[in-house]
TITOR-21367 format. One line per field, with one value per residue (C-alpha): x, y, z; residue number from 1; residue in one letter. Coordinates in nm, 2 decimals, always signed. Example, Ala and Ser with C-alpha at 12.3 -4.5 7.8 and 13.67 -1.06 7.14 Angstrom:
<nodes>
x = +1.23, +1.37
y = -0.45, -0.11
z = +0.78, +0.71
seq = 1, 2
type = A, S
</nodes>
This chain:
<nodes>
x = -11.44, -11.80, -11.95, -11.92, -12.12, -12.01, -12.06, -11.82, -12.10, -12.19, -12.53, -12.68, -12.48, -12.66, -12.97, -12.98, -12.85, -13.18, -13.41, -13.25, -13.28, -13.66, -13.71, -13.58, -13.80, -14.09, -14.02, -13.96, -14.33, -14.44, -14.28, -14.47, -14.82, -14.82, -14.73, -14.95, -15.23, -15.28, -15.14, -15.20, -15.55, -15.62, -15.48, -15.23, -15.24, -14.85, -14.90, -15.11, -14.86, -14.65, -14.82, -14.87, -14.54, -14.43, -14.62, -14.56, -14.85, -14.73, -14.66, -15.05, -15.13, -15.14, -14.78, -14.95, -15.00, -14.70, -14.65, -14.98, -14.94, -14.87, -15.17, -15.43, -15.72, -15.90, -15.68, -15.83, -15.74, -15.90, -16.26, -16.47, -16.31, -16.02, -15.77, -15.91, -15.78, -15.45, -15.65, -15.95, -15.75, -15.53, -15.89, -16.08, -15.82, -15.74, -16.11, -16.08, -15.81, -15.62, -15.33, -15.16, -15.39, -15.69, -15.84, -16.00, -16.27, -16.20, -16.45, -16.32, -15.98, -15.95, -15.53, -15.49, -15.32, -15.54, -15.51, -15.16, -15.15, -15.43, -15.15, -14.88, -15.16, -15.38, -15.27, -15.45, -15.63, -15.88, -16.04, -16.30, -16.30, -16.59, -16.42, -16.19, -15.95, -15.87, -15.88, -15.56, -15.37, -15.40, -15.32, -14.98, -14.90, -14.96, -14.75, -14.52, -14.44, -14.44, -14.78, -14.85, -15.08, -15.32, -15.56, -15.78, -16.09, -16.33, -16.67, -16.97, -16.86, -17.19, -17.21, -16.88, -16.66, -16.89, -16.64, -16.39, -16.61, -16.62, -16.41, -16.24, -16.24, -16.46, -16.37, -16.58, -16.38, -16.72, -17.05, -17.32, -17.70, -17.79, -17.57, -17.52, -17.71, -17.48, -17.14, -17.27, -17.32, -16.97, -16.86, -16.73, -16.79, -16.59, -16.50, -16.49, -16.67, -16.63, -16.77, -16.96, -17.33, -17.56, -17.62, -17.60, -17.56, -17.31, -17.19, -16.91, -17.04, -16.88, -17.03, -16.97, -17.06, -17.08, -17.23, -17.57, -17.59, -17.45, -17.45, -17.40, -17.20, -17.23, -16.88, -16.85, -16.96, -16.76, -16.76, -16.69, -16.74, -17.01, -17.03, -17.07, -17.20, -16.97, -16.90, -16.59
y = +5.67, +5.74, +5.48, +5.62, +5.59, +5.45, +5.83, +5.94, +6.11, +6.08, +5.91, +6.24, +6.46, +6.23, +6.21, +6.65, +6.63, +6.35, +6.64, +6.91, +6.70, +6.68, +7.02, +7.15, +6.91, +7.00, +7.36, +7.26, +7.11, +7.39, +7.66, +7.41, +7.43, +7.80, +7.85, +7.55, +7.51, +7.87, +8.16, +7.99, +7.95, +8.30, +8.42, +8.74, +8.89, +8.90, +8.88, +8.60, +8.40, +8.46, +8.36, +8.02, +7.99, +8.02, +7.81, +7.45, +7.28, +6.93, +7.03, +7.07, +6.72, +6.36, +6.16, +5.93, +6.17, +6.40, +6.29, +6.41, +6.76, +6.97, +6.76, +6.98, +6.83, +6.84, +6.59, +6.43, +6.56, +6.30, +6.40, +6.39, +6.67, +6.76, +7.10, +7.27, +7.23, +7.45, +7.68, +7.72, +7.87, +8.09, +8.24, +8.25, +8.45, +8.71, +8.78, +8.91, +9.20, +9.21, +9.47, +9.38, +9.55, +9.38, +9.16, +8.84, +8.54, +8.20, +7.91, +7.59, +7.57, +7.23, +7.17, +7.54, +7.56, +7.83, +8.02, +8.04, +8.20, +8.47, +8.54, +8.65, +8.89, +9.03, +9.14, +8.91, +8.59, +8.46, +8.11, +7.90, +7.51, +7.33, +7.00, +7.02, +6.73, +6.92, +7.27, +7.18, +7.00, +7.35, +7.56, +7.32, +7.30, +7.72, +7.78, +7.51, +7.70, +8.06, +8.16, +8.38, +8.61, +8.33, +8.27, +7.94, +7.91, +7.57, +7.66, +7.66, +7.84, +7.93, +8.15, +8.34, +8.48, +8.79, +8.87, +8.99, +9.15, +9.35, +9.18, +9.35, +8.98, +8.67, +8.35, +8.03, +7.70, +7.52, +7.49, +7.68, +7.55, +7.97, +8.29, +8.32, +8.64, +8.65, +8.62, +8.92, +9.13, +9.08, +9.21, +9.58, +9.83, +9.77, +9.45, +9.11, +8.78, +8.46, +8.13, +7.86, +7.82, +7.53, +7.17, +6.96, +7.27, +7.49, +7.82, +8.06, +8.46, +8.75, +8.95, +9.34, +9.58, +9.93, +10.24, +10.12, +9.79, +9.43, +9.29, +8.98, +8.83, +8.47, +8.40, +8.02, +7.65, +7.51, +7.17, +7.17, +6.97, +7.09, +7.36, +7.17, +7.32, +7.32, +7.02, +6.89
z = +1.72, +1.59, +1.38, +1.01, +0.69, +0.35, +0.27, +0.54, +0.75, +1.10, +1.17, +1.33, +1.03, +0.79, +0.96, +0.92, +0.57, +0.50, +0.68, +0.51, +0.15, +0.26, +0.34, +0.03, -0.17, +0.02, -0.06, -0.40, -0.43, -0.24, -0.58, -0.81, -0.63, -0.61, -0.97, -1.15, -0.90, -0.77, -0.99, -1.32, -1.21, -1.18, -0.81, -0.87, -0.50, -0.43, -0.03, -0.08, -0.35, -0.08, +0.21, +0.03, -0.04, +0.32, +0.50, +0.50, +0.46, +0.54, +0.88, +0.85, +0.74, +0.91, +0.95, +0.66, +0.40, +0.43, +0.09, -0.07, +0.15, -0.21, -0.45, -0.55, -0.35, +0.01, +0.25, +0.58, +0.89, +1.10, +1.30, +0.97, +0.86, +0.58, +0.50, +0.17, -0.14, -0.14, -0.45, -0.21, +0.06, -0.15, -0.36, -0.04, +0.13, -0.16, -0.10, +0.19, +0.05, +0.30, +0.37, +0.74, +0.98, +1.04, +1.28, +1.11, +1.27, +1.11, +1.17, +1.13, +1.25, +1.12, +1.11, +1.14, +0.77, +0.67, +0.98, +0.93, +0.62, +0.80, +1.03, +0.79, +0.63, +0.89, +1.24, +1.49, +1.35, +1.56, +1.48, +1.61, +1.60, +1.72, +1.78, +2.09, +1.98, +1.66, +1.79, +2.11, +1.77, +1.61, +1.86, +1.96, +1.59, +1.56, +1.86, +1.77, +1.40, +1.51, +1.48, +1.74, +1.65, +1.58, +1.82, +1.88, +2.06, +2.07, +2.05, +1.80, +1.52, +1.40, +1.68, +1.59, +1.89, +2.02, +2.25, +2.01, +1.74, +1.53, +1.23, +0.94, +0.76, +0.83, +0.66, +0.67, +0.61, +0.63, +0.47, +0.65, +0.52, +0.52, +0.53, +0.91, +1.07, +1.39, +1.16, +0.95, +1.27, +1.39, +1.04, +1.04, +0.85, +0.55, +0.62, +0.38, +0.45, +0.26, +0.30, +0.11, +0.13, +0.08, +0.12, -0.17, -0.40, -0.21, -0.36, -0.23, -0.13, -0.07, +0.21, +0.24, +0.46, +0.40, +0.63, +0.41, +0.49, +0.34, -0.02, -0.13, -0.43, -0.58, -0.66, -0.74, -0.68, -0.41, -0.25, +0.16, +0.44, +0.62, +0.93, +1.25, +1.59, +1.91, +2.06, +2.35
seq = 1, 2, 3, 4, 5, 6, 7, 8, 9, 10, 11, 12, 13, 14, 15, 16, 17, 18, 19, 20, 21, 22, 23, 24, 25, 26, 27, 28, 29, 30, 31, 32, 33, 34, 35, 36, 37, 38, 39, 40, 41, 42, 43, 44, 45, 46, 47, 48, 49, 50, 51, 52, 53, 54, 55, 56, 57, 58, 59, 60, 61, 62, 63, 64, 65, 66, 67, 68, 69, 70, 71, 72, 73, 74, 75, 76, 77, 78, 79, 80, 81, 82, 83, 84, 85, 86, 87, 88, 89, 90, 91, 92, 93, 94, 95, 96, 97, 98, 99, 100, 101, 102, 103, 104, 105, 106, 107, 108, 109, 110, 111, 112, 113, 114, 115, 116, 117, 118, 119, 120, 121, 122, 123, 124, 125, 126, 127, 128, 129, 130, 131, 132, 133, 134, 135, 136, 137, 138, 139, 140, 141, 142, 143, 144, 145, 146, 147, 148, 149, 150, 151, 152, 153, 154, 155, 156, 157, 158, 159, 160, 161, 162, 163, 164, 165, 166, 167, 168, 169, 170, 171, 172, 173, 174, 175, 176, 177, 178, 179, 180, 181, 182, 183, 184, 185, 186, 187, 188, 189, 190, 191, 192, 193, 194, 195, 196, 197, 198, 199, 200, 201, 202, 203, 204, 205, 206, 207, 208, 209, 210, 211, 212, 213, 214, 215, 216, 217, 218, 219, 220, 221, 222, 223, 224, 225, 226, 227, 228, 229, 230, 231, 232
type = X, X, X, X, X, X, X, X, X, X, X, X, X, X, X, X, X, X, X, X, X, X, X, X, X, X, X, X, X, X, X, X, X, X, X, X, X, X, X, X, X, X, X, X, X, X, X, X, X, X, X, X, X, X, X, X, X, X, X, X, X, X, X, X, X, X, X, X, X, X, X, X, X, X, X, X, X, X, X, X, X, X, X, X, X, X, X, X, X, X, X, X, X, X, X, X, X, X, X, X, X, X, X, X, X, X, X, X, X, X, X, X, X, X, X, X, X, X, X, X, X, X, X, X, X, X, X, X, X, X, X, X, X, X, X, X, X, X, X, X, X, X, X, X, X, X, X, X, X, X, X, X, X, X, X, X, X, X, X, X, X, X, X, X, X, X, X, X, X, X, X, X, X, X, X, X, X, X, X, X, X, X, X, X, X, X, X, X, X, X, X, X, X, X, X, X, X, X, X, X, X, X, X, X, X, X, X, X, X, X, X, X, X, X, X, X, X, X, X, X, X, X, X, X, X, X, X, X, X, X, X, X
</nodes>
């Protein structure tokens, strides 16, 4: 007969009712970050509450810091680079406004966290990652979850993805030094970018386009790693 807990499980039964316990508390942490870290600091877009709240975002973290996945802060991915605070992602993306049918250019795929919650608000996500280690982990963790309308490309993001242009949305999970001339072309008309700006001081803009042209908004001071050019 199979060997038997003290609970009176089997070990694979009690090795799903563990995960299962760990799921739920995951999803649990994941109720609290939305509410204390995101809404109550001033995000009320519904999709975008949502979209938070679906993805799990410590299947987009290092083995070693599962446990900090839900903390409001930055996290290391590994490659000099982190996944934004979950508040960053969540007011960067309800800038965008999006509504289901548009096509949106990420640079910096980093863990592919953000780009996730692109894909369950725009129709095709397209994201750039200059470091080739990180950008194959993305696209096997994206593919691996259910992502498919997410699509990653290794290149040097401050070149964009031409190919596929124009954009309804462009988001930036980098610092650029200056506002990037070649990502405002591939902007559409009416379309949304957002990404922070600077060195030492870096600030988050708003770029929109309109039949007359682009305008810029200063929305707030940020603190990212910066934007790095293409490399294998």
């Amino acid at each position: 007969m199979p060997f038997m807990t003290t609970s009176g499980k089997s070990g694979p039964h009690r090795i799903a009712t563990k995960r299962g316990e760990r799921e739920a508390e995951f999803a649990r942490q994941r109720r609290a970050m939305v509410e204390e870290q995101i809404r109550e600091r001033g995000v009320s877009s519904a999709p975008v509450l949502e979209a938070m709240l679906a993805v799990p975002r410590h299947e987009f973290v290092p083995t070693e810091l599962v446990d900090e996945a839900y903390r409001d802060q930055p996290l290391a991915i590994g490659e000099g680079q982190t996944i934004s605070q979950p508040f960053m992602v969540a007011a960067m993306t309800e800038a965008l406004e999006l509504t289901g049918i548009e096509r949106v250019l990420e640079i910096g795929t980093g863990s592919g966290y953000q780009s996730a919650v692109l894909s369950l608000l725009a129709r095709e996500v397209y994201t750039v990652e200059s470091n080739a280690t990180l950008a194959l982990a993305a696209r096997e963790r994206l593919e691996r979850l259910g992502y498919a309308n997410v699509h990653v490309h290794t290149g040097d993001g401050t070149l964009g993805l031409p190919e596929a242009a124009p954009f309804d949305g462009i988001v930036m999970a980098a610092a650029a030094p200056v506002l990037s001339v070649a990502l405002r072309e591939q902007l559409a008309v009416g379309g949304r970018m957002v990404l922070p700006v600077g060195a030492q001081e870096q600030w988050l803009y708003l770029v929109e386009r309109d039949a007359q042209g682009f305008r810029e908004t200063k929305l707030e001071p940020v603190k990212f790693v910066p934007l790095l050019m293409g490399k294998t």
